[in-house]
N, C-alpha and C positions, 0 to 999 in steps of 0.2 A: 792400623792392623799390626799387631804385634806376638800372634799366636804361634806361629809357626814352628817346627823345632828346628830349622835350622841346619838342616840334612846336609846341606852342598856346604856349607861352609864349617862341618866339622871337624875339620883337620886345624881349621884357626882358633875356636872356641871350646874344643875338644867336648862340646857336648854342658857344659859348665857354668854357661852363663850367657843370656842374648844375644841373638847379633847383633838385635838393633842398639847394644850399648859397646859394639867394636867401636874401639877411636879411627874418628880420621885428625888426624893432629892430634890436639888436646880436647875433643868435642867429639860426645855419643852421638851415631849414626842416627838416634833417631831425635835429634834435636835439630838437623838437617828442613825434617819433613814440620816439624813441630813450627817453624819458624816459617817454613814456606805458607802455612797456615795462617801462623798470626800476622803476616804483609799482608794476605788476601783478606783480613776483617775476619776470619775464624777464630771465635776466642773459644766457643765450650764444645770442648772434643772430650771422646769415648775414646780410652787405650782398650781394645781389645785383647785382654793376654790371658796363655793360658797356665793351670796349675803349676805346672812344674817350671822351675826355671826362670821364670819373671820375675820374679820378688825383689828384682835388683832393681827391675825399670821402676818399680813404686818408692822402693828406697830413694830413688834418683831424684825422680822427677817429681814427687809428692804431687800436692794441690796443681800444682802450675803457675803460684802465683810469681814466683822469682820467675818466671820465664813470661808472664805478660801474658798469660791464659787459663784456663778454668778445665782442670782436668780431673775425670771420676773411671772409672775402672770397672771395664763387662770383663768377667772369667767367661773363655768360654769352654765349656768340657765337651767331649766326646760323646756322640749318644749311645744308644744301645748297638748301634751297627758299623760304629766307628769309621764312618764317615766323615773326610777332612775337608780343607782345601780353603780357597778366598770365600767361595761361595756363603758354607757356613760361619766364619765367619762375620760377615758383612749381616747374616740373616739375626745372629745372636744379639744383635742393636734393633730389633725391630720395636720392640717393647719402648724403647725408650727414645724413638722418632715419634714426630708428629705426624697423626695421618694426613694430613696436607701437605708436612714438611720437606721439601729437597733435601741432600744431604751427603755432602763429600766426601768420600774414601782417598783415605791415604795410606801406603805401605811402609811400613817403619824403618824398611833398610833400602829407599827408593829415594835415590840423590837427583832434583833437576836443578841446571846453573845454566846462567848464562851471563858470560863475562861480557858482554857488552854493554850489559845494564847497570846502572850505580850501585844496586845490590842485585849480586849473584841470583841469590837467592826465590827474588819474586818473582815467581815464574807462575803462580796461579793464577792472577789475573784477565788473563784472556781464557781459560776454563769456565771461571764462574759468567764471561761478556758474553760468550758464544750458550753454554746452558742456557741463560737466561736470554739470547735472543731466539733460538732455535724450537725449546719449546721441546727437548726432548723428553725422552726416558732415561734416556743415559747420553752421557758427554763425557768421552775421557780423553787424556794424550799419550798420544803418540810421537815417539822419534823413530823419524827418517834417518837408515842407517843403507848403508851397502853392503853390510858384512854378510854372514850366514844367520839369517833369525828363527830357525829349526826350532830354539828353546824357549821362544817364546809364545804370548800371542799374537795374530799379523791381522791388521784389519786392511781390507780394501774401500777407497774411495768412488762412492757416484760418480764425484770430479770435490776439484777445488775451487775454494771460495776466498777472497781476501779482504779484510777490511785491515787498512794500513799495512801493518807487517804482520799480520797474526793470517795463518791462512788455516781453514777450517775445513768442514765441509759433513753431508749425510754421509754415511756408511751403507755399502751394497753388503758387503757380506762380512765377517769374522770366523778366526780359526783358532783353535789352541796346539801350539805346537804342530805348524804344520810340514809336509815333507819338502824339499824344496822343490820341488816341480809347482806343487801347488802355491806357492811362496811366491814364486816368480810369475804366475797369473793376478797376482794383487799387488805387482809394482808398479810404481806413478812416479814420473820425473828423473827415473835411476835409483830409486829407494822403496826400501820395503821400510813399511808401515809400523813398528812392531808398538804394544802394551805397556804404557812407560808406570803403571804405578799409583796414576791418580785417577780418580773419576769422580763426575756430578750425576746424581742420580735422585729421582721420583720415586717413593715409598713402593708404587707397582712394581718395579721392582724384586722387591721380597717376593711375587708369586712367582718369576720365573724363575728363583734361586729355587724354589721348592718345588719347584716342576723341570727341574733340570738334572740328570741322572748322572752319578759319579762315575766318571772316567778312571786311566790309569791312577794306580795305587789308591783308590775307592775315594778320590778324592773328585768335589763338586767345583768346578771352576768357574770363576765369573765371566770370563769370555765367554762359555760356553751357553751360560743362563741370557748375557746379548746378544746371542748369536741367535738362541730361542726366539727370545723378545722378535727380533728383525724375522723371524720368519711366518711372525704373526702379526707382522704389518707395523710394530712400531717405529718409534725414529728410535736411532741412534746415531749419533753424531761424533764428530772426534777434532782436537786439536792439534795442528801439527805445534813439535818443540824445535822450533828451529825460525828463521827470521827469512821472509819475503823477497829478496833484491832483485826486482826486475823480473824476470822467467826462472828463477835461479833460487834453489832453497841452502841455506845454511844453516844444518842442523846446529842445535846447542847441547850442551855436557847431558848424559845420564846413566847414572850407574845405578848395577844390581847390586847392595852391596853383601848378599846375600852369598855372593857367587866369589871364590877364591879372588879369581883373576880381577872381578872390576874393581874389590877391594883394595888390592893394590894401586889400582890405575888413580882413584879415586884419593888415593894418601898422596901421589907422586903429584897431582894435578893442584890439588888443597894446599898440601901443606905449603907451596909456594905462598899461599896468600897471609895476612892476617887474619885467622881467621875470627878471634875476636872482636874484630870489628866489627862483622855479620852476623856474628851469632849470639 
């Protein structure tokens, strides 16, 4: 996903050019996500972008084939009622899914790491184990944070579930940006849950993006289309990002990079590493 124009982050980009090509180090933000794909066996991805302002990411990142993936290019426009957000979208790919086909979203300025692992990087792996055991409609992750998650979206857990370090579990409810009283009724362990950026999703899908009604600033949110889904009975499920020890969860890295502040956090944290080596 690559549409967005990049509201909260234009005081950095001044309106000018992607965010998902802001450096961290010497590496476009959205070579981050591109790369967490191609670990997890995703080679042929759809860059969703829209008219204005993206024509750098195609300059960039052409075919895909220097970066070891297979990449083709949905514009998506505005319709007649100018209705934005993840929702549409995610819906502007429907055409070129398979109707049987599952199908991953990924956010182009959504950074997940985890330094304990030999690469940072592969952090998708246990998304696609649990999808595919679980059997849902949707599977996405989550980090467990303590901060204030007001700005995101906050999913609550039935309970959790573990196989080795990966702890999973169904989904009782989901919220988009919610207040924190209500925030604080869907925390497990000391942590709120929040919407880190990835998701596995079943082609059904697309109808609850289409039966789900635009929120603030007339925009259509994907939370808000699984929140639908879950209220019509289906599964929804979620990964925690973070690692198992015992009773004891330890979140792993993820920035907005979307967002002034994580942007920075995100250079300070990076640039310590090689990151050449990763990417």
């Amino acid at each position: 996903m690559a549409g967005g124009e990049g509201t909260r982050i234009r005081r950095v980009t001044y309106g000018t050019f992607p965010k998902e090509l802001l450096p961290i180090g010497n590496v476009p933000t959205i070579r981050f996500p591109l790369e967490a794909l191609r670990l997890a066996g995703i080679k042929d991805i759809f860059i969703v972008i829209a008219p204005q302002t993206k024509h750098g990411i195609i300059d960039g990142l052409q075919s895909g084939e220097k970066l070891g993936v297979n990449i083709c290019y949905l514009v998506q426009e505005k319709g007649e009622k100018g209705v934005a957000g993840l929702g549409p979208a995610i819906l502007s790919s429907r055409n070129w899914v398979g109707r049987n086909e599952d199908f991953i979203v990924a956010c182009g300025d959504s950074i997940l790491c985890d330094f304990s692992s030999n690469n940072p990087l592969d952090c998708l792996k246990p998304l696609l184990k649990v999808h595919s055991l679980m059997d849902a409609i949707a599977t996405i992750v989550v980090h467990p944070t303590a901060l204030n998650p007001t700005r995101f979206g906050v999913a609550k857990f039935q309970r959790l579930s573990e196989d080795g370090e990966i702890l999973y579990g169904e989904l009782e409810k989901l919220v988009e940006k919610p207040s924190l009283e209500v925030a604080e009724a869907y925390k497990l362990n000391g942590y709120y849950y929040i919407v880190a950026g990835y998701y596995a999703f079943k082609p059904k899908i697309f109808s609850y993006i289409e039966r789900t009604k635009p929120g603030v600033k007339n925009e259509v949110q994907i939370t808000d289309a699984m929140a639908l889904a879950l209220e019509n009975g289906e599964k929804v499920c979620a990964v925690v990002h973070g690692k198992n020890k015992g009773n004891d969860i330890f979140p792993c890295d993820y920035w907005d990079v979307g967002i002034p502040e994580d942007y920075k956090k995100s250079n300070i944290e990076l640039l310590t590493l090689d990151i050449d080596n990763f990417v």
